[in-house]
C-alpha atoms as one frame of an Amber mdcrd trajectory, in Angstrom:
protein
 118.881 137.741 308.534 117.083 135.902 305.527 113.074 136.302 305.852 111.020
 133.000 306.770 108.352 133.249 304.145 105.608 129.992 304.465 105.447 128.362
 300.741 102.288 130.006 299.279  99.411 127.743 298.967 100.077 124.641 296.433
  97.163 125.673 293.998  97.552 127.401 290.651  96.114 131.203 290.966  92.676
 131.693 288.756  93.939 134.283 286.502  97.226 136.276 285.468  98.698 137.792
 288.538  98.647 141.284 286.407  94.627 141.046 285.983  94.106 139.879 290.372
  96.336 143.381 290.793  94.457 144.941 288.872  91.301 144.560 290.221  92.842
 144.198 294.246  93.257 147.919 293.400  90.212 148.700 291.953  87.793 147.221
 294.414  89.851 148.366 296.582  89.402 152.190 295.812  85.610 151.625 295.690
  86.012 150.202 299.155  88.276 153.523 300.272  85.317 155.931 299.302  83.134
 154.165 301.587  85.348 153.403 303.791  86.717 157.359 303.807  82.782 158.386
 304.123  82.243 156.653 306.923  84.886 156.914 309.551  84.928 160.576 308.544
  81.647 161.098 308.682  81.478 159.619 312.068  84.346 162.331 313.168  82.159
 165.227 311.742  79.247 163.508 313.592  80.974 163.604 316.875  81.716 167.224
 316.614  78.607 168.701 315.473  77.134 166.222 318.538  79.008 168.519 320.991
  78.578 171.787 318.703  74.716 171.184 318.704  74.583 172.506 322.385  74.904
 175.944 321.203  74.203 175.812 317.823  71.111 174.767 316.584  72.387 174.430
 313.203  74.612 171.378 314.466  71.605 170.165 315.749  69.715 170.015 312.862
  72.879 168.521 310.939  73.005 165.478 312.988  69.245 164.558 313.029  69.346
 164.855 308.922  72.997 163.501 308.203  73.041 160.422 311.133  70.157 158.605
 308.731  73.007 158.052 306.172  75.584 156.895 308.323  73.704 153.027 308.350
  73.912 152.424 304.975  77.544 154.032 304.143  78.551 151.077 307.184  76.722
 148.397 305.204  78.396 149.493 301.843  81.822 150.148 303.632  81.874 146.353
 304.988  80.402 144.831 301.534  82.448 146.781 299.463  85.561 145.634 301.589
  85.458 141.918 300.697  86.638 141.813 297.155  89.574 142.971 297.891  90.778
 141.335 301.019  89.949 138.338 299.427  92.222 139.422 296.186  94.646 140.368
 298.717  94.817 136.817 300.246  95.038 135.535 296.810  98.570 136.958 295.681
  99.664 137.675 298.885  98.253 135.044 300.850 100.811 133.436 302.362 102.638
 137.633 304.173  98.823 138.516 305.266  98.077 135.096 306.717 101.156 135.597
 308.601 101.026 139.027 309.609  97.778 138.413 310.811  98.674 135.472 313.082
 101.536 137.390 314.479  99.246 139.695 315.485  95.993 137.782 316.079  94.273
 138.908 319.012  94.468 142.807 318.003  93.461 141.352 314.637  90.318 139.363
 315.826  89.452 142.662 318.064  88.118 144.042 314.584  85.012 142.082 314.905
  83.810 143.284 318.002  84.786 146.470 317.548  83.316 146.445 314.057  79.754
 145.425 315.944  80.066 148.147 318.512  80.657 150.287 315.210  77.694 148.881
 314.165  75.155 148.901 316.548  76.515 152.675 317.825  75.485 154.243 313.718
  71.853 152.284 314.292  71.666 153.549 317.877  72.666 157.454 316.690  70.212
 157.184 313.777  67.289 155.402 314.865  67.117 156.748 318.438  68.782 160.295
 318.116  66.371 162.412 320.008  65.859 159.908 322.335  69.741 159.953 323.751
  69.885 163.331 324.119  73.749 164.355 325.443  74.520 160.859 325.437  74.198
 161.208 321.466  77.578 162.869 321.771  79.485 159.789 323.641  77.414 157.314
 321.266  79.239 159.681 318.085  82.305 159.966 319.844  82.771 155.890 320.283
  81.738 155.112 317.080  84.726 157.512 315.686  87.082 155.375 317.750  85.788
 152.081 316.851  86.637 153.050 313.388  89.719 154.791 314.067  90.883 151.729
 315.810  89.531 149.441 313.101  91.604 151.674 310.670  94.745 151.637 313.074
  94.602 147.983 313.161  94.280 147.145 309.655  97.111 149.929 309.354  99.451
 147.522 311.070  98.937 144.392 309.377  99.494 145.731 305.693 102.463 147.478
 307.411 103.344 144.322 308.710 103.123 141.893 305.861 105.607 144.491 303.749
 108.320 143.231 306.606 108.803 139.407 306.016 111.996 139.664 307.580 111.066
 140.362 310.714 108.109 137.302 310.717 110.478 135.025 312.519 112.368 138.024
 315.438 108.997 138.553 316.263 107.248 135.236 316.163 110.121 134.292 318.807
 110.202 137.837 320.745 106.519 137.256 321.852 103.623 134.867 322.344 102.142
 134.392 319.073  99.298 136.475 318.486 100.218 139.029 321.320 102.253 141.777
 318.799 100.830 144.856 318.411 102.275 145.946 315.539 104.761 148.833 314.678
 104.497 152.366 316.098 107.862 153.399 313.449 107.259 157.131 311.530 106.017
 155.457 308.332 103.082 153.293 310.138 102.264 156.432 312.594 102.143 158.718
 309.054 100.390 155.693 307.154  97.849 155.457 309.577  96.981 159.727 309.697
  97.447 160.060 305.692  94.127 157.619 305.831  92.378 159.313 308.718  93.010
 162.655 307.425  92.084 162.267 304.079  88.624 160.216 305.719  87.769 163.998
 307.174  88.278 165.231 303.875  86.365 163.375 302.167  83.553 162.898 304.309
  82.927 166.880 304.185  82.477 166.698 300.247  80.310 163.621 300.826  78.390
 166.419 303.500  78.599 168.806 300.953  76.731 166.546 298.834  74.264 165.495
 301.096  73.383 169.024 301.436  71.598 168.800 298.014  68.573 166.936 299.670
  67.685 169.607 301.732  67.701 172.484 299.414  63.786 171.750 298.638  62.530
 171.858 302.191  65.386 173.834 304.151  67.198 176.103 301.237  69.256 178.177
 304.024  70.381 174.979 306.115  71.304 173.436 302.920  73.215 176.232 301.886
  75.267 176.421 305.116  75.408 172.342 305.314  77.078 172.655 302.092  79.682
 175.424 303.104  80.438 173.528 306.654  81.132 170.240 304.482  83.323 171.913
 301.866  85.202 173.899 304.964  86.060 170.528 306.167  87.106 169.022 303.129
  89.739 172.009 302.433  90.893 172.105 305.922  91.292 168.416 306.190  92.658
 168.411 302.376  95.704 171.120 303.662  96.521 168.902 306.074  96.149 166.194
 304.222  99.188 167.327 302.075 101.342 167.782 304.606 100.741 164.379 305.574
 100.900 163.159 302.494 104.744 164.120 302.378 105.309 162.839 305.711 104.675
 159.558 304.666 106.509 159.861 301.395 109.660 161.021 303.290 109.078 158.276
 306.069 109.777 155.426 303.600 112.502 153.952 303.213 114.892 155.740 300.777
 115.060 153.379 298.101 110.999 153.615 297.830 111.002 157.167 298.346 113.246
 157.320 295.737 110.705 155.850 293.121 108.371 158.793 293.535 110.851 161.463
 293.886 112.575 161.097 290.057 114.113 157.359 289.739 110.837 156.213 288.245
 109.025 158.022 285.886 105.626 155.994 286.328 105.496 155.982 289.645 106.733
 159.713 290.425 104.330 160.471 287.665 101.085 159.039 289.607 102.279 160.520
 292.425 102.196 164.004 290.811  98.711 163.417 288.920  97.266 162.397 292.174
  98.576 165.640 293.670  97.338 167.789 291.010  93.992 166.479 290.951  93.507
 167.013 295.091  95.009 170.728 294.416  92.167 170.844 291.624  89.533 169.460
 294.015  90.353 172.301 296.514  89.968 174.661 293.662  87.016 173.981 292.628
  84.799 172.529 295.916  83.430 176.007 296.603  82.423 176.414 292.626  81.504
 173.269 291.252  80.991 169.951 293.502  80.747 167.840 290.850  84.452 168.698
 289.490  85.514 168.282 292.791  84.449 164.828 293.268  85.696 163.924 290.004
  89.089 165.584 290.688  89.302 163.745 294.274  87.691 160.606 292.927  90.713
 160.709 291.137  93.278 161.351 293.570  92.020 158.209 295.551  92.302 156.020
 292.730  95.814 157.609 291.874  96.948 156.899 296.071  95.619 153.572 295.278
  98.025 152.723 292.578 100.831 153.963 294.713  99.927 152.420 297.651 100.350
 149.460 295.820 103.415 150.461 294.383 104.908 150.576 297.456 103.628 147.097
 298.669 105.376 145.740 295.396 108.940 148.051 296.464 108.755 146.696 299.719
 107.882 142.951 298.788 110.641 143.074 295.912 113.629 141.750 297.627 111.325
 138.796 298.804 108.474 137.644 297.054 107.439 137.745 293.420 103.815 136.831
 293.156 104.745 136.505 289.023 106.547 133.540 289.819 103.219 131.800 291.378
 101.850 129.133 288.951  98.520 130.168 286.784  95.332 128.041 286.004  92.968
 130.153 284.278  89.165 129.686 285.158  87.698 132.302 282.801  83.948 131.370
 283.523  84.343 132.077 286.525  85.948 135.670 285.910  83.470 136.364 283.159
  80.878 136.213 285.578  82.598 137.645 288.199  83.111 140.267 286.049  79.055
 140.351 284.605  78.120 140.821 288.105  80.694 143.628 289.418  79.318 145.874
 286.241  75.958 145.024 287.057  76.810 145.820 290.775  78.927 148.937 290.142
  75.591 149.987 288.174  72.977 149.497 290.790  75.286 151.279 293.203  75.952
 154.219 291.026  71.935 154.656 290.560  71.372 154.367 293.943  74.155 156.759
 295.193  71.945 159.057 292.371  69.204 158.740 293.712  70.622 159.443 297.240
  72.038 162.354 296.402  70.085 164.093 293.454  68.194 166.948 295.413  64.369
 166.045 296.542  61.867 167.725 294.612  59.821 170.721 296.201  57.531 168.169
 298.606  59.377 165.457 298.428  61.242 164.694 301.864  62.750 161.334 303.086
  61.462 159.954 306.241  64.791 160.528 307.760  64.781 164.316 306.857  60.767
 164.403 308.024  61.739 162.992 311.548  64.559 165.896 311.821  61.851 168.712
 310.355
């Protein structure tokens, strides 16, 4: 059946629809590295929360690494609203719709982003004070954000379908879908939550360097525990990786298996650079991050590649009328340098290791 598409919004778009993609995908991947951090870093929470009842080194890696779990939250949700809003800009009128089709699991994400919330402050500020409730407080947090993750999952999944918008708007009360449980949503959904674990243990690898002043043997096995979980999680990754790939639809698939050069060729870079990353996390960190770094941004280019496949036969957002307001993007622009500067000096300063006496007030508490 033909799709029922609403008529995007009547007003010209601010800039060339090649320069909003553009930087959809880029604030997006800065989004993804927080966004990776933190729901993985509340998994690796969770675990060492039950592992610290035998191991003391468990316990002593939850008291140190919970204090950065509040700001990686705050970052993850900042971080987030560039590109949802770019999003709704070119693609306004699918999201808007997906959404609404599926509105009450997609107003859940508030409240379940302020359980999120509150959990990470209650696990930081009162750790010692929960005792073995610390490990249910870890353990809902990880679903919060797994389910946060699950339900965004959907609606991008969702607004790649237009032709379904009207079946299901008719099939159900509005609002009351759920969205699809097919192979390539079910894969879409791990290839995220996978890679989170993975890169949440190089981010704990990382964090490790903090310690080295103060605790030189925890550090040191901090560091190996974090770089064990970003290999294991980085195998699996892979396989997940291709599960996805083969789960779309085999036109797409197509694209990144030969038919395209470009688009088989980021797929390949992207792979090469996480293979790298494995190589060299147990040498050199700061390769590693680099290499992976550069896998996200690579999976980022792709995953919009695929949006654009999918949305071919449908939409064109290149036929949407332009109105440049360059002022405006200027300083747009003026501030996201400025921004992307403060936050690289502070993720510096977060993670450069502390100088002999010098230990944060989260790290004292945990001493």
């Amino acid at each position: 059946m033909n799709p029922v598409i609403p008529a995007p919004v009547p007003v010209p778009l601010p800039a060339p629809v090649w320069l909003l993609q553009l930087l959809l995908v880029f604030t997006f991947v800065l989004h993804l590295a927080a966004m990776n951090f933190l729901v993985g870093g509340s998994a690796i929470l969770a675990v060492s929360s039950w592992r610290c009842r035998s191991d003391p080194r468990h316990r002593e890696l939850t008291r140190r690494a919970c204090t950065a779990m509040p700001p990686v939250v705050a970052f993850t949700i900042t971080l987030g609203v560039a590109p949802l809003l770019f999003l709704q800009l070119v693609y306004g009128q699918l999201f808007y719709t997906s959404s609404v089709i599926m509105a009450w699991s997609w107003l859940s994400v508030v409240g379940l982003l302020m359980l999120g919330y509150y959990g990470v402050y209650g696990y930081a500020l009162q750790h010692d004070e929960l005792g073995p409730r610390a490990l249910w407080v870890a353990a809902g947090v990880g679903v919060a954000f797994l389910l946060i993750a699950m339900i965004f999952t959907q609606n991008m999944s969702l607004m790649l379908r237009p032709q379904d918008f009207y079946s299901l708007y008719l099939s159900k009360t509005v609002g009351n879908h759920l969205g699809s449980f097919q192979a390539v949503t079910l894969t879409r959904f791990l290839h995220f939550a996978v890679a989170a674990m993975a890169i949440a243990g190089l981010g704990l690898a990382l964090l490790s360097r903090r310690w080295q002043a103060d605790s030189p043997d925890f550090a040191a096995w901090a560091r190996g525990y974090g770089v064990r979980w970003f290999l294991a999680a980085s195998g699996v990754e892979i396989v997940v990786g291709f599960g996805f790939l083969f789960a779309l639809p085999p036109n797409i698939r197509a694209s990144f298996l030969g038919r395209d050069t470009l688009s088989t060729s980021i797929l390949s870079l992207g792979i090469v650079l996480a293979v790298l990353a494995m190589l060299a996390a147990r040498k050199s960190l700061a390769v590693a991050c680099v290499a992976i770094f550069g896998t996200i941004s690579l999976m980022a280019v792709v995953r919009h590649l695929v949006r654009v496949a999918y949305l071919r036969p449908y939409f064109d957002p290149h036929t949407l009328p332009v109105s440049g307001q360059w002022f405006v993007f200027a300083l747009f622009a003026l501030l996201l340098v400025a921004g992307i500067a403060t936050l690289a000096w502070m993720l510096y300063q977060f993670f450069r290791p502390a100088a002999t006496g010098e230990v944060s007030a989260g790290d004292r508490h945990a001493v």
